[in-house]
Backbone as CSV, one residue per row, in Angstrom:
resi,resn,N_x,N_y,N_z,CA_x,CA_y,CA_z,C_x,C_y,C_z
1,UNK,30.714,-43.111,39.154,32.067,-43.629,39.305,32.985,-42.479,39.684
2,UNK,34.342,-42.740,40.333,34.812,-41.579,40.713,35.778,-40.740,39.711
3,UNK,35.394,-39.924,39.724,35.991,-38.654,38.926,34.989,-38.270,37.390
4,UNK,34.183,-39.121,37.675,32.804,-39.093,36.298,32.513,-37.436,36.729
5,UNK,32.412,-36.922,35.639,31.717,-35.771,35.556,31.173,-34.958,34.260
6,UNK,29.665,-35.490,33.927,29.141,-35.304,32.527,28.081,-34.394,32.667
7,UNK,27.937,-33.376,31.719,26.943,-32.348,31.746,25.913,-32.930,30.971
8,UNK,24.475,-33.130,30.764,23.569,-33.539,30.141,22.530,-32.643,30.058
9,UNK,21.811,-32.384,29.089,20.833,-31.836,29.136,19.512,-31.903,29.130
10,UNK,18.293,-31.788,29.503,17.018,-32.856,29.224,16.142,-31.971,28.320
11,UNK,15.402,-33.050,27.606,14.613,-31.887,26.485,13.062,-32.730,26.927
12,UNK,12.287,-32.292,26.784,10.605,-32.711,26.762,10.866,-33.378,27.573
13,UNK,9.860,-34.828,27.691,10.243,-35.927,29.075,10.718,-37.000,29.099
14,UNK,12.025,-36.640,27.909,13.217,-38.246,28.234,13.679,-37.930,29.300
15,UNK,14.332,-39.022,29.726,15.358,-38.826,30.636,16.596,-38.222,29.998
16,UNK,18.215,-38.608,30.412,19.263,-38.009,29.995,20.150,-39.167,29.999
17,UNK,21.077,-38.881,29.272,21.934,-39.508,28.619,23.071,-39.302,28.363
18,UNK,23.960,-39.212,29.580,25.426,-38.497,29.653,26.194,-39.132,28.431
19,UNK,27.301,-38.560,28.162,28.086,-39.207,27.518,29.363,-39.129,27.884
20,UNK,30.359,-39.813,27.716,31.455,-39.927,28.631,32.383,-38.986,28.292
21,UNK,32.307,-38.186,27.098,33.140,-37.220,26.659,32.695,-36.216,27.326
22,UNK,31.495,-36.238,28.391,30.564,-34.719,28.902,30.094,-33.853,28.154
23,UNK,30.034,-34.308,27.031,29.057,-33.826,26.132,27.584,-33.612,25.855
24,UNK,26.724,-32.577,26.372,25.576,-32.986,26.537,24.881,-33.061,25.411
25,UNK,23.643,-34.304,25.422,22.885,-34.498,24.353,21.480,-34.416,24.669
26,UNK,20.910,-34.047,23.594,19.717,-33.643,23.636,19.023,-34.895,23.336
27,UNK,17.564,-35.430,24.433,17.149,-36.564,23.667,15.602,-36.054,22.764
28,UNK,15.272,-36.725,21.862,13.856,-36.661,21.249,13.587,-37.622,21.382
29,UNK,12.154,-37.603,22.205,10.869,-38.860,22.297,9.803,-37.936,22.341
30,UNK,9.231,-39.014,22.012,7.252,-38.319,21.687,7.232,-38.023,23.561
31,UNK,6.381,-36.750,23.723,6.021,-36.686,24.767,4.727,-37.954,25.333
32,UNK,4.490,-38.118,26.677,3.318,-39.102,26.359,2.710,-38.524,27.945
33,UNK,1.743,-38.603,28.038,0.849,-38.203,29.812,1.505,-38.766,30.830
34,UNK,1.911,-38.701,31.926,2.623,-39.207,32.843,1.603,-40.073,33.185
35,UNK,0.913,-39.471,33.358,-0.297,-39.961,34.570,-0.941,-42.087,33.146
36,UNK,-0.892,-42.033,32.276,-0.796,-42.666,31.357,0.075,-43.951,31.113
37,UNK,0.840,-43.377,31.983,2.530,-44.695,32.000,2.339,-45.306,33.467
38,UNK,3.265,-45.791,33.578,3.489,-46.650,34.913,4.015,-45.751,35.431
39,UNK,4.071,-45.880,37.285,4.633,-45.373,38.259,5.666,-46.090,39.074
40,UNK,6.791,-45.511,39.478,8.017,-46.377,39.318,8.646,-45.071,40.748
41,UNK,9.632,-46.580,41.310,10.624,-45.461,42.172,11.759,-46.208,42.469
42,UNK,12.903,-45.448,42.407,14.108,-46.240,41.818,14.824,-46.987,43.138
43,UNK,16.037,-47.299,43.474,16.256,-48.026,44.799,17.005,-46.738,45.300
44,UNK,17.535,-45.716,44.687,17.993,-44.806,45.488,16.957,-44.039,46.370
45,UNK,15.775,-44.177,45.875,14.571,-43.170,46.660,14.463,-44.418,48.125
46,UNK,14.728,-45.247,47.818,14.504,-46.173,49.436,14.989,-46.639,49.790
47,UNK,16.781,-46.518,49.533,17.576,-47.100,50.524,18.574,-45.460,50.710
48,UNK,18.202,-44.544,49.857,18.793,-43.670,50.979,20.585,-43.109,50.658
49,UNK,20.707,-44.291,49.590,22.283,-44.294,49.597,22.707,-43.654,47.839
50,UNK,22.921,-42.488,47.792,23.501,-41.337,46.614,23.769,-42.534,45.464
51,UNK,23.187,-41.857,44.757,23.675,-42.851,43.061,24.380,-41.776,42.178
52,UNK,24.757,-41.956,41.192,25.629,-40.881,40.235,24.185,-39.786,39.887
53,UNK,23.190,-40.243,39.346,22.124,-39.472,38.488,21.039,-39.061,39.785
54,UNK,21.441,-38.655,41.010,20.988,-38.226,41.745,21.187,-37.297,42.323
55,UNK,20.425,-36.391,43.140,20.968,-35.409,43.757,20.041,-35.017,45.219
56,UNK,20.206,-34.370,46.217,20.332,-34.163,47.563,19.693,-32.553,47.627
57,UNK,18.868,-32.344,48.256,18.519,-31.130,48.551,17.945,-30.286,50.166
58,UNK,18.070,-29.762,51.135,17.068,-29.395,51.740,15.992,-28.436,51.648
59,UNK,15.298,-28.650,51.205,13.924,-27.431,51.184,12.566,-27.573,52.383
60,UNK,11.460,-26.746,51.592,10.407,-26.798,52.364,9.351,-27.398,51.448
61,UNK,8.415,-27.823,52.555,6.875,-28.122,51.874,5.874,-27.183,52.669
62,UNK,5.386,-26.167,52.542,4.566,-25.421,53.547,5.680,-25.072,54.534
63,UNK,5.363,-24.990,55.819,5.930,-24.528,56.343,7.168,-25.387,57.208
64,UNK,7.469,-26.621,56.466,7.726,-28.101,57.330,9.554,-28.058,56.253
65,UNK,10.715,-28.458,57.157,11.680,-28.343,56.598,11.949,-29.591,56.056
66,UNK,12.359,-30.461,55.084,12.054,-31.446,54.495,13.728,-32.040,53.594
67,UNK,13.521,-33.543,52.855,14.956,-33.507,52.753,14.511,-34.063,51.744
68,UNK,14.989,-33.696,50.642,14.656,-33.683,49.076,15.910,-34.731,48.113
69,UNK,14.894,-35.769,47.460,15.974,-36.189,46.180,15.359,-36.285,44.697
70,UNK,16.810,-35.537,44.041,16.458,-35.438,42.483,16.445,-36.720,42.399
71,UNK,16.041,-36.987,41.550,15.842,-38.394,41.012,15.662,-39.075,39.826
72,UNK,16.280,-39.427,38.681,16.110,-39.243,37.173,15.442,-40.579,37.308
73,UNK,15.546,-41.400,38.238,15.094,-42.812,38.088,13.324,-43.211,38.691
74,UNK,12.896,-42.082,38.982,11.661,-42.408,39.699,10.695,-41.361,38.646
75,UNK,9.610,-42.228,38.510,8.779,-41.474,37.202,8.009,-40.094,38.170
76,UNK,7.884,-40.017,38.782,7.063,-38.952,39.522,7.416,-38.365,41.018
77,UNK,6.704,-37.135,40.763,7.110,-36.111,41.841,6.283,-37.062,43.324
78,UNK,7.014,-37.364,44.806,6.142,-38.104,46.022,6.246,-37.101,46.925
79,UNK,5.071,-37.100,48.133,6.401,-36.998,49.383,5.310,-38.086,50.071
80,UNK,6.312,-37.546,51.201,5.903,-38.974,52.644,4.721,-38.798,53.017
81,UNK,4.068,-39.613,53.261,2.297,-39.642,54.058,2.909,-38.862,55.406
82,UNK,4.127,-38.781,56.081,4.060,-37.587,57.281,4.250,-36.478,57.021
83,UNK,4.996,-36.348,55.789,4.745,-34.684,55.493,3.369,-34.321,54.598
84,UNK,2.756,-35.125,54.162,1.712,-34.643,53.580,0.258,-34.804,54.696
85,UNK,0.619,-34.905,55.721,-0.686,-35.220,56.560,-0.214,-33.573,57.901
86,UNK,0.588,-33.469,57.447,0.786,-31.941,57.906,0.599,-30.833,56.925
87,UNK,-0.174,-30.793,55.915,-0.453,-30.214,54.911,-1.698,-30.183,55.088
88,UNK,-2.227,-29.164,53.846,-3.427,-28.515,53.568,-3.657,-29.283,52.274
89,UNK,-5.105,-29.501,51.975,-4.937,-29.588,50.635,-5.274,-31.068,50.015
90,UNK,-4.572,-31.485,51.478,-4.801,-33.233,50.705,-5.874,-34.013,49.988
91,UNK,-6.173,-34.528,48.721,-7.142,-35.225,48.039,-7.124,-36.650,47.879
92,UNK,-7.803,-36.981,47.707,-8.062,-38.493,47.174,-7.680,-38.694,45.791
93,UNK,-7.202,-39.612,45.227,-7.062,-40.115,43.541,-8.386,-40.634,43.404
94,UNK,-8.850,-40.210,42.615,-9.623,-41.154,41.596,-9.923,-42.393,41.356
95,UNK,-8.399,-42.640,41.225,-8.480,-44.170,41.029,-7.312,-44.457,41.552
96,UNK,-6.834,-45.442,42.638,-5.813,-45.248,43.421,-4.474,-46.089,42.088
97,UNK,-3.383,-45.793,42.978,-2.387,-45.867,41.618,-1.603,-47.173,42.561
98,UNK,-0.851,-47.568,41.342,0.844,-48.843,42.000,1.898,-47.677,42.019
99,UNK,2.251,-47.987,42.768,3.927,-47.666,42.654,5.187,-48.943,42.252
100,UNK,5.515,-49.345,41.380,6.754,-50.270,41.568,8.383,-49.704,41.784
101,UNK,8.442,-50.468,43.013,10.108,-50.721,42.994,10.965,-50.813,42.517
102,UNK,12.333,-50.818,42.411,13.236,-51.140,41.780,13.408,-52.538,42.279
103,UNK,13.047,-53.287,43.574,13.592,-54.233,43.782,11.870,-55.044,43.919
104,UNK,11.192,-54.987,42.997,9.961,-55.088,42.525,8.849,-55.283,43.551
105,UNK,9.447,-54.492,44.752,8.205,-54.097,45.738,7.226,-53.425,45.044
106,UNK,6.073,-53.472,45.408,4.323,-52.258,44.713,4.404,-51.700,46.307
107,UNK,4.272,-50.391,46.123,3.359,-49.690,47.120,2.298,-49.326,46.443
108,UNK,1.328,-48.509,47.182,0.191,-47.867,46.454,0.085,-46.740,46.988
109,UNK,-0.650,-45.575,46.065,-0.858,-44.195,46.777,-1.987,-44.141,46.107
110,UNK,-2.956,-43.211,47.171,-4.201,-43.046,47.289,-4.549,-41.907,47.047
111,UNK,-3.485,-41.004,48.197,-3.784,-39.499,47.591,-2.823,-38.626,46.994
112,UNK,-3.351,-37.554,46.943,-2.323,-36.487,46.394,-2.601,-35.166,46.821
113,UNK,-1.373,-33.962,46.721,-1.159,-32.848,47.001,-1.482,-31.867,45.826
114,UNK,-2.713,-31.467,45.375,-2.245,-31.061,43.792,-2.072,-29.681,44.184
115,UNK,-0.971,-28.761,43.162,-0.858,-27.404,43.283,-0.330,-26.926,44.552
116,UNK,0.682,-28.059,45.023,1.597,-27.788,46.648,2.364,-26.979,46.384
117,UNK,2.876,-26.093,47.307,3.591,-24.697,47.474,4.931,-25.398,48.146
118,UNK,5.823,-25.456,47.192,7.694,-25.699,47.986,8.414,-25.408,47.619
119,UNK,9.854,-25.419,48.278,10.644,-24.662,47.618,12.213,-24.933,48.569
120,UNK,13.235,-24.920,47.368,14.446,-25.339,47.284,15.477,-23.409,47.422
121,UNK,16.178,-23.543,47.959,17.191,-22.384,47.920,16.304,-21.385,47.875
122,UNK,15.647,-20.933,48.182,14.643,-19.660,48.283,13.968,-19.414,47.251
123,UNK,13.742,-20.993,46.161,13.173,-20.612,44.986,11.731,-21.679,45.394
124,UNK,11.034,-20.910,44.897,9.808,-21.413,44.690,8.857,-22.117,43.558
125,UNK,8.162,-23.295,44.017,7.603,-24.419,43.033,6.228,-24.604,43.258
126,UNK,5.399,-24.944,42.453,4.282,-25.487,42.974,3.604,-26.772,41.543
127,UNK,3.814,-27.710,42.482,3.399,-29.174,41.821,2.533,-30.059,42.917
128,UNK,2.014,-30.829,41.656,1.109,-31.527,42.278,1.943,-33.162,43.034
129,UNK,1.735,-33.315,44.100,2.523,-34.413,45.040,1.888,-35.400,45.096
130,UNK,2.549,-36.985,45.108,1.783,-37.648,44.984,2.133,-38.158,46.291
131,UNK,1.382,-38.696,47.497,1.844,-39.310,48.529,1.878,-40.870,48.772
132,UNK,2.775,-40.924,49.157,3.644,-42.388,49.347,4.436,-42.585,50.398
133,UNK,4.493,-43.973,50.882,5.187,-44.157,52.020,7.144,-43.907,51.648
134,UNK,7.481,-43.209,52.620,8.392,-42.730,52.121,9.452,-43.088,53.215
135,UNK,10.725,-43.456,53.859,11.543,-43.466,54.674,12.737,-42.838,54.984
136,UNK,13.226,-43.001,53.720,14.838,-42.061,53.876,14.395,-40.672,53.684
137,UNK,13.508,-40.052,52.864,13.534,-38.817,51.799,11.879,-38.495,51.916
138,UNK,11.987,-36.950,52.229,10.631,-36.257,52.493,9.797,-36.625,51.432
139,UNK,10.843,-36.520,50.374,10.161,-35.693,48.498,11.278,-36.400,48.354
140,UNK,10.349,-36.652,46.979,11.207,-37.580,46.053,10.980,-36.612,44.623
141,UNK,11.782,-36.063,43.871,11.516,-35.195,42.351,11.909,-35.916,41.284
142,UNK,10.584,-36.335,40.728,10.715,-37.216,39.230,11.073,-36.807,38.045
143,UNK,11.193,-37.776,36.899,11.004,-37.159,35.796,9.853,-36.161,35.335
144,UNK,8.803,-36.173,35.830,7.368,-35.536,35.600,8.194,-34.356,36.198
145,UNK,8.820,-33.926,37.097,9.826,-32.540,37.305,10.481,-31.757,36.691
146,UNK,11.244,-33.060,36.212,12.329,-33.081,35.265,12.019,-32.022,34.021
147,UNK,10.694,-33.357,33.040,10.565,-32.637,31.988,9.595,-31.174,32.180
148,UNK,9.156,-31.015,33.115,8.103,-29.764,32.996,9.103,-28.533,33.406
149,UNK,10.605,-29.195,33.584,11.373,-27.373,33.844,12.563,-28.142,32.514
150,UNK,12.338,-28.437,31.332,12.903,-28.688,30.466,12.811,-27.447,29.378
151,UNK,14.023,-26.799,29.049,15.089,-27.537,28.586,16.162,-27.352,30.233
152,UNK,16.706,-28.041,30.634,17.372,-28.107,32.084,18.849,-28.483,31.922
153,UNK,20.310,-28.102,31.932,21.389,-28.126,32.056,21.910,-29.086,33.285
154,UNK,22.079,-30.055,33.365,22.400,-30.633,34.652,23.467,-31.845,34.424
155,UNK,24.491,-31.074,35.710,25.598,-31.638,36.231,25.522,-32.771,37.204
156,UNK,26.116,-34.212,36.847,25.743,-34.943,37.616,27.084,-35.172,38.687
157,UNK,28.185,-34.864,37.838,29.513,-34.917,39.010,29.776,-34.287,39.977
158,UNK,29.032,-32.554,39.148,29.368,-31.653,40.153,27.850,-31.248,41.149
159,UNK,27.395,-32.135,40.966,25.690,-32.083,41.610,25.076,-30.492,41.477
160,UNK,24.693,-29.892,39.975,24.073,-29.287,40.118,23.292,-28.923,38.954
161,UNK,22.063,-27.915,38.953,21.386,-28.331,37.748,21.000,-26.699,37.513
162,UNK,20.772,-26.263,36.227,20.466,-25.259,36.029,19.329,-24.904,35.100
163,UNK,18.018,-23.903,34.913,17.562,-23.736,33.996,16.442,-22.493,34.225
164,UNK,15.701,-22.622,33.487,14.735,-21.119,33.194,13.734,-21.121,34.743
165,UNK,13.435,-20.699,35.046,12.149,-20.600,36.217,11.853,-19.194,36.574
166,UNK,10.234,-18.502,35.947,9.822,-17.673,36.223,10.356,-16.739,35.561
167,UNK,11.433,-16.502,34.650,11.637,-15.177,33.716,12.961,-15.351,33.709
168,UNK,13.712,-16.271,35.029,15.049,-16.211,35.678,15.710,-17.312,34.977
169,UNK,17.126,-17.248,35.068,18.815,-18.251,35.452,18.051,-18.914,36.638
170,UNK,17.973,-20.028,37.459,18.095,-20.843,38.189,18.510,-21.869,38.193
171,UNK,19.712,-22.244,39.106,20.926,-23.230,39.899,20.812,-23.657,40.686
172,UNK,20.419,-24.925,41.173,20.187,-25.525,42.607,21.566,-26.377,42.696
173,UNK,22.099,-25.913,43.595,23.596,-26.972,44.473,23.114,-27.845,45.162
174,UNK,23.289,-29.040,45.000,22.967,-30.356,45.663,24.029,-30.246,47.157
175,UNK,23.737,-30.881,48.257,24.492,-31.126,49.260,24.986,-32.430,48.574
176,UNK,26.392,-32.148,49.024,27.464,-33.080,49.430,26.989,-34.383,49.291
177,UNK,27.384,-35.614,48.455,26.525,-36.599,48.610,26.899,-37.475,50.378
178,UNK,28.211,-37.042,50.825,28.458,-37.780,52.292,27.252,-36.784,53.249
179,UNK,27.074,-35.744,53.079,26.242,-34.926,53.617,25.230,-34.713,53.969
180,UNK,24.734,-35.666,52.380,23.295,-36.412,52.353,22.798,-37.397,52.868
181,UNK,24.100,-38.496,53.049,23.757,-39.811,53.412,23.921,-39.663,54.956
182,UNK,24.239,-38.538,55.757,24.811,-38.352,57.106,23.353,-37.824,57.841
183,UNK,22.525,-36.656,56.756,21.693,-36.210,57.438,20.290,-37.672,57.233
184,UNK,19.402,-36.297,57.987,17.817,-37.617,57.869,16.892,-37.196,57.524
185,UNK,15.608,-37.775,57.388,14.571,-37.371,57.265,13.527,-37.179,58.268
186,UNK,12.440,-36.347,58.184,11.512,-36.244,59.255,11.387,-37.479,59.647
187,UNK,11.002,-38.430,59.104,10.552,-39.723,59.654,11.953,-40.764,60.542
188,UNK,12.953,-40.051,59.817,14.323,-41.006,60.586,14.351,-40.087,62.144
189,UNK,14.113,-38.469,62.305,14.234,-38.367,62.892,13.459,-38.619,64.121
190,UNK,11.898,-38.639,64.279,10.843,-39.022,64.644,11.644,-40.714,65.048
191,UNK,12.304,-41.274,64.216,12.443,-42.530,64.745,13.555,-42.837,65.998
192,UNK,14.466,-41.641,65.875,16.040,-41.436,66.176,15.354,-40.905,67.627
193,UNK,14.533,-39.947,67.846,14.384,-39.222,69.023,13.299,-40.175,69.988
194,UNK,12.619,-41.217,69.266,12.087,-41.891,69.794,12.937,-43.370,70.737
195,UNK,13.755,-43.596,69.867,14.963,-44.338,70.734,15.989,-43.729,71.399
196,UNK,16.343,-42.243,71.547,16.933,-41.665,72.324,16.097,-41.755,73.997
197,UNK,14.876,-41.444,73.642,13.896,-41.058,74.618,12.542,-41.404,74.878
198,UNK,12.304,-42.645,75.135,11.073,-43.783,74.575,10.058,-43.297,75.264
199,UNK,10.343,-42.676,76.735,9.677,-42.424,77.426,9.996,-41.438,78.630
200,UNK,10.924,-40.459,77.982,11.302,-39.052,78.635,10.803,-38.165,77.914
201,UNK,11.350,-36.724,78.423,10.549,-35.452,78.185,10.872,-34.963,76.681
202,UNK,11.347,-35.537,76.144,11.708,-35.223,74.596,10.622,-35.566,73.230
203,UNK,9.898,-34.563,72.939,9.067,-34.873,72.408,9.359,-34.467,70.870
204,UNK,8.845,-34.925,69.684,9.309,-34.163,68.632,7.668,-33.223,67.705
205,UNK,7.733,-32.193,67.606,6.456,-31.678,67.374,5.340,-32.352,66.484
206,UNK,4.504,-32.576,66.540,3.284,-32.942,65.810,2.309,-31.929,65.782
């Protein structure tokens, strides 16, 4: 809402729980296996359009420039079957998984990225990716994110989040949420340059 601006903090793998005074609170729940629960992705991961408990990033996956959303509402770390088919690494699941919707679509994902090399503001991550059809957003960053860089300081008004990584203070600044909704993703753009140029010399790299 406009002029909301609450600091929250996340502890193990609740989610968060602003409070309107901006008071941050700490939640306690039993930790439980991600991989154990359901898999979930919220409507901001697929329509693209900024929610309050979200946030906007550009980073990398390998060597591929990519367009990143925090996401408190989606249980797990994704990216797109086009950025992960430009990758190294790719595996099969085990046992293939659901994804549910917010607007109670199922996708399914088959494989995964485990131990992927990426990275936000010149900081560096490495998690295991789960791949999924993806449209607006390269990478999608779940709670399974969330809680594994917990205890985490994060601003949802002023889009930014802070906490321990590697010995360090680390702060990631979210872009602009108009900024976010203006730019695209590999796949929008692939779609954008393809109706610019259906069948001229404009090619986009593969």
């Amino acid at each position: 809402m406009p002029g909301y601006c609450a600091t929250a903090r996340y502890s193990g793998s609740a989610g968060l729980f602003p409070q309107e005074d901006g008071q941050p609170e700490e939640a306690d729940v039993q930790e439980m296996p991600y991989e154990s629960q359901f898999m979930s992705l919220s409507a901001a991961a697929m329509t693209g359009i900024v929610q309050p408990l979200t946030m906007c990033f550009w980073g990398t996956v390998g060597d591929q420039n990519v367009r990143i959303l925090l996401d408190s509402g989606s249980t797990h770390t994704f990216v797109s079957k086009e950025i992960a088919a430009r990758c190294a690494g790719i595996q099969p699941l085990a046992v293939p998984l659901s994804v549910r919707v917010a607007n109670g679509q199922l996708l399914h994902c088959s494989y995964q990225i485990p131990q992927a090399v990426w990275s936000i503001q010149n900081c560096q991550f490495i998690s295991d990716l789960k791949v999924l059809q993806l449209s607006n957003y390269d990478m999608i960053l779940g709670l399974d994110w969330l809680a594994a860089h917990s205890p985490m300081e994060t601003n949802w008004g002023q889009k930014w989040i802070q906490f321990q990584h590697e010995g360090r203070v680390v702060q990631l600044v979210s872009i602009l949420p108009k900024l976010c909704e203006l730019s695209c993703s590999y796949v929008q753009l692939r779609i954008l340059l393809k109706l610019i140029s259906p069948h001229g010399p404009l090619k986009f790299m593969s």
